[in-house]
N, C-alpha and C positions, 0 to 999 in steps of 0.2 A: 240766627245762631252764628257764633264768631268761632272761626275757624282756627286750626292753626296745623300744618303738618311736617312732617321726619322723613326723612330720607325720599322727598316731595318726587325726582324722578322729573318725568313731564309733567307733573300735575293730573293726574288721572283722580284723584280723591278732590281736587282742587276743583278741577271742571264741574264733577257731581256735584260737589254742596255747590257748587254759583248759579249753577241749572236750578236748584230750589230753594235762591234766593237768601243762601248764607253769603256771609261775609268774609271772605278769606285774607287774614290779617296778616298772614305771615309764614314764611317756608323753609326748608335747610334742606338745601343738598351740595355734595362734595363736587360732583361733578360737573367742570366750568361747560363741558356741550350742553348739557343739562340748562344751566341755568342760563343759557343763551336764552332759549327756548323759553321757559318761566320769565324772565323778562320782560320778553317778548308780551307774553301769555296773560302774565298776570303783573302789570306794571304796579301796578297799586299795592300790591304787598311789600312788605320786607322781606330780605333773602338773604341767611344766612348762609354762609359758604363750609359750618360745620356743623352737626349739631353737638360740636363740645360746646360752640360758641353760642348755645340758645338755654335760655335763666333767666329765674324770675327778675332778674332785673335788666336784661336785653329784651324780653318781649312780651308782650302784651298781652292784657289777662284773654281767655278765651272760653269756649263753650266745651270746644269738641278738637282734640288732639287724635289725628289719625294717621298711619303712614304703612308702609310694608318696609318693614327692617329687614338687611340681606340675608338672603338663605342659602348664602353658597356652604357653609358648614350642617345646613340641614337637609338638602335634598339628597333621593335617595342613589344621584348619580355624582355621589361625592364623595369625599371623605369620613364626613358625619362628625367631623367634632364637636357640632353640636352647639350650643352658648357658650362651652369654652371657647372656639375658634376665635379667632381673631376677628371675621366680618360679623358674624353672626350673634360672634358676643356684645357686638353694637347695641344690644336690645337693653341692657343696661345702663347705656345714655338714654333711652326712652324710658325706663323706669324710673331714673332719676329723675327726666322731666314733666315724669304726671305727677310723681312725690311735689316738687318745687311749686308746680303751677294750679295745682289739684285741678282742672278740666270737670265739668259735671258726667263727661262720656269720654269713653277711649274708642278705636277703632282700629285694630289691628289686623295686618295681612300678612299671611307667608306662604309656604309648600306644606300639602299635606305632611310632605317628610318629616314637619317637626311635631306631628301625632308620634311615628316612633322614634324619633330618635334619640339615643341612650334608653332604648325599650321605651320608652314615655316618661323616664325620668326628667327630662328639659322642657317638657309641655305641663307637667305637673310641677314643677318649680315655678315657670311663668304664671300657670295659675295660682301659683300659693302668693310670689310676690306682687300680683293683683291684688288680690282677699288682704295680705298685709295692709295696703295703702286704702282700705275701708270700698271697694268697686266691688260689685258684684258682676259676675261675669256668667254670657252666655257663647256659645261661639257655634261651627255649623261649617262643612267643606260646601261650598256652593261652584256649579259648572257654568263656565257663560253662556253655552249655549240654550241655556233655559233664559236668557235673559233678553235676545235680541240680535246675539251676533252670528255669525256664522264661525262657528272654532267651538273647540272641546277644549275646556280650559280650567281645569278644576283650582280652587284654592281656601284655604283656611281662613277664616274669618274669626276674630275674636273680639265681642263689645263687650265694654266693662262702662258700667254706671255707678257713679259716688252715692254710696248712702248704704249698701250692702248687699241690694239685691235687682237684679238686670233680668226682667222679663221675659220671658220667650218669645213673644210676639214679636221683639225685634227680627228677629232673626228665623222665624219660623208661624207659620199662618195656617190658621186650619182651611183645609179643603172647601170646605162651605162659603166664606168669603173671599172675596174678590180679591184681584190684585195677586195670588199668590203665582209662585213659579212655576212650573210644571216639574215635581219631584222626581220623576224618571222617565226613562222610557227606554223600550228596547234595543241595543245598540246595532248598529249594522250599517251600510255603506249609505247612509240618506246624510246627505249636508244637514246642519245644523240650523233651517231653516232661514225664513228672511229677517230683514233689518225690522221692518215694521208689523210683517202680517204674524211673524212667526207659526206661518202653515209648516205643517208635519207632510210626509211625505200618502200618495194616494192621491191617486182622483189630478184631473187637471185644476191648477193655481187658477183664478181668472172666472171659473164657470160660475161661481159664488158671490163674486166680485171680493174675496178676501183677503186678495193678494195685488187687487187687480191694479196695474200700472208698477207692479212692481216681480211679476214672474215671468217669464218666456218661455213656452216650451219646446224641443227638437222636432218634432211631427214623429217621435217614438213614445211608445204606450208611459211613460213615465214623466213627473217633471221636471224641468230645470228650474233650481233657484235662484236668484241675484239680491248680493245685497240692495244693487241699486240700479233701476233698469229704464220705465215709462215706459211712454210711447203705447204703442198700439199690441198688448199682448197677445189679442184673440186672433191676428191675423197671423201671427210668427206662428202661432200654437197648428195653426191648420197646414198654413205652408209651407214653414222655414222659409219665411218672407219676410220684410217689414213696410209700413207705408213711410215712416220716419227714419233715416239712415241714420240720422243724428240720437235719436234715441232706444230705436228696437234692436236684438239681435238676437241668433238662432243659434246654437251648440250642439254640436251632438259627434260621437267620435266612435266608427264601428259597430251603432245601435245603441252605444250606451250612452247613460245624461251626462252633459259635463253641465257644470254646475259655473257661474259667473259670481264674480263681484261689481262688476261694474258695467253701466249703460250706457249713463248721460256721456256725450262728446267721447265714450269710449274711452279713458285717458289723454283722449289726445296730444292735450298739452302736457301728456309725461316726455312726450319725444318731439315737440313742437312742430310737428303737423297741422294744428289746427284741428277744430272742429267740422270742418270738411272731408278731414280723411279719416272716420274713425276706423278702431283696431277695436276688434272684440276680444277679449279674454274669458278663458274657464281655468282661474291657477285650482281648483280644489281637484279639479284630477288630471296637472299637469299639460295642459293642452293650451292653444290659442287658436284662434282664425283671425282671419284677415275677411274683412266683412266689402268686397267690392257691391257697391252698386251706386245710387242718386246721390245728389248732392244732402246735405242736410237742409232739412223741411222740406224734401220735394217728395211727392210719390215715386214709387221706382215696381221694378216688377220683380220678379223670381233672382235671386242674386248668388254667385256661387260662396261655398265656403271653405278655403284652403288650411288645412292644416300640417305647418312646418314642423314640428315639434312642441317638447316641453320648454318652459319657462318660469322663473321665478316669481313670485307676487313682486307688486310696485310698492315702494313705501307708502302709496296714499294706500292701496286695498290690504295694507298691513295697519291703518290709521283707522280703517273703517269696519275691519277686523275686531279692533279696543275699544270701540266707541267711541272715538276720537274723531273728531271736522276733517275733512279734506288738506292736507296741509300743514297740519299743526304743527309740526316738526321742520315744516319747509322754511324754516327761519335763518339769515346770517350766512347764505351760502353754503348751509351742513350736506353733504356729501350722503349717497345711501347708506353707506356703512354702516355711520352713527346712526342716522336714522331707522337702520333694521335694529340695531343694538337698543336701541329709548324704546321701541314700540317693542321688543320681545322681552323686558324690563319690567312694561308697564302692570299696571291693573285694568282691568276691562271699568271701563266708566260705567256703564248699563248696571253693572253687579253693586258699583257702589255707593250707586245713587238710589236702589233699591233700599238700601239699607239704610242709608242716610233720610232717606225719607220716612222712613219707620222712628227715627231720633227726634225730626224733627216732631212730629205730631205726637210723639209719646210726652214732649216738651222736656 
């Protein structure tokens, strides 16, 4: 499938389709940190620096046009102007360019905010100028945390396929077959699950093996989750130990779980300590330690854990957060800033390759 996307960001819709083996031809976005980054990323594309500047005669025929157009005029912590606004009425250069380029699939993202806004008058316009250009359309709020990541992160999904009419299957999967997401679940103070086990909260991680090299527990009746951890879980689970300095670690603050994103080397190389000195974190509830004990890959024994205070997520466990590689934003000397600003921008990868993968096989 030949790609092509609007308002590309880091490429978060770019990564999913290359992950299943599309082809991404080509990208536009306005902003030059931005597009350090997709250069970087995806060398092989074309990159357009507006999407005024993208037409059937600058770029290339494609399968699948997908993108999240901005929703600063449609979230509900806005003003709400809605498709008139100035950012948001950008979605208008995207409807020009499925008219121009006709795409066999569209893929669009935003804030739920633009279910109501102008009461659902500007959601029902976008769907009627869909259904104008012959797409049939399905669409669907989907949360990442059903997808893999750890975050609550709801968003509007809209596909639209040439011919008239866009299956539901895309976008939505009976129970009875595999692969589908988990449609809900009770909400309350449980992290979001892990990167790969996606275990729910209960029971220790590890006992099953369904988590296993990827959970640690505090030696309190509850688990800790990490997006990404190793090492030896069943030993931390018992003792708030590790045999691995370099990869285990233990959290826990007042009885209760803090929860980690991170294992391997600890970040280390976020403050160029090496992997000799790791630094444990649990940013989901504010807390960190300082993990003394052996060197990495040595056995060690019972090890303290100090905790200084709160602190902010690292840009990599804000990268790992979206489903994004280690790094990806670590391009050209970018500064955290931007880097917090592209990953709190982005699209969670996990959710949109979900989808995309449902395109491709639907052909």
């Amino acid at each position: 499938m030949r790609v092509g996307s609007l308002f590309t960001g880091i490429g978060g819709f770019d990564l999913a389709a290359e992950q299943l083996g599309c082809d991404v031809l080509w990208q536009a976005e306005i902003d030059k940190q931005c597009r350090g980054v997709l250069r970087h990323r995806f060398p092989h594309a074309t990159l357009f620096e507006d999407v005024k500047n993208v037409t059937a005669g600058s770029a290339k025929e494609i399968d699948l046009l997908c993108g999240g157009f901005p929703c600063q005029d449609l979230s509900v912590a806005g003003r709400r102007a809605g498709l008139e606004g100035k950012r948001s009425g950008l979605w208008w250069e995207f409807h020009r360019i499925i008219k121009e380029l006709g795409p066999d699939w569209v893929l669009v993202e935003n804030v739920p905010g633009l279910l109501s806004s102008h009461k659902g008058e500007d959601f029902a316009i976008l769907l009627s100028s869909l259904s104008d250009l012959g797409y049939g359309v399905s669409w669907r709020v989907l949360d990442s945390q059903f997808f893999g990541v750890a975050q609550r992160r709801r968003r509007l999904f809209i596909v639209g396929r040439a011919g008239g009419f866009c299956g539901p299957e895309i976008l939505f999967e009976s129970e009875s077959m595999s692969g589908n997401p988990v449609p809900s679940r009770e909400k309350g103070k449980e992290v979001a699950g892990t990167l790969e086990s996606r275990s729910t909260a209960g029971g220790f991680p590890g006992t099953d093996g369904a988590c296993s090299g990827h959970v640690v527990a505090t030696g309190f009746p509850d688990p800790a989750y990490a997006l990404s951890a190793g090492g030896d879980g069943d030993t931390a689970r018992r003792f708030g130990t590790g045999r691995d300095a370099q990869d285990t670690f233990v959290v826990g603050v007042g009885g209760q779980v803090s929860r980690c994103l991170t294992g391997e080397g600890f970040d280390a190389s976020e403050d160029g300590t090496g992997r000799g000195t790791p630094v444990v974190a649990s940013p989901l509830t504010a807390s960190y330690a300082k993990y003394h004990g052996a060197a990495a890959g040595k056995d060690s024994t019972p090890h303290n854990l100090v905790f200084p205070g709160p602190r902010r997520l690292t840009p990599t466990e804000c990268e790992r957060l979206q489903g994004f590689p280690d790094g990806w934003t670590g391009v050209d000397g970018l500064k955290d800033g931007p880097r917090y600003r592209m990953m709190g921008n982005a699209v969670t990868v996990d959710t949109v390759r979900w989808i995309i993968q449902r395109m491709v096989g639907a052909g």
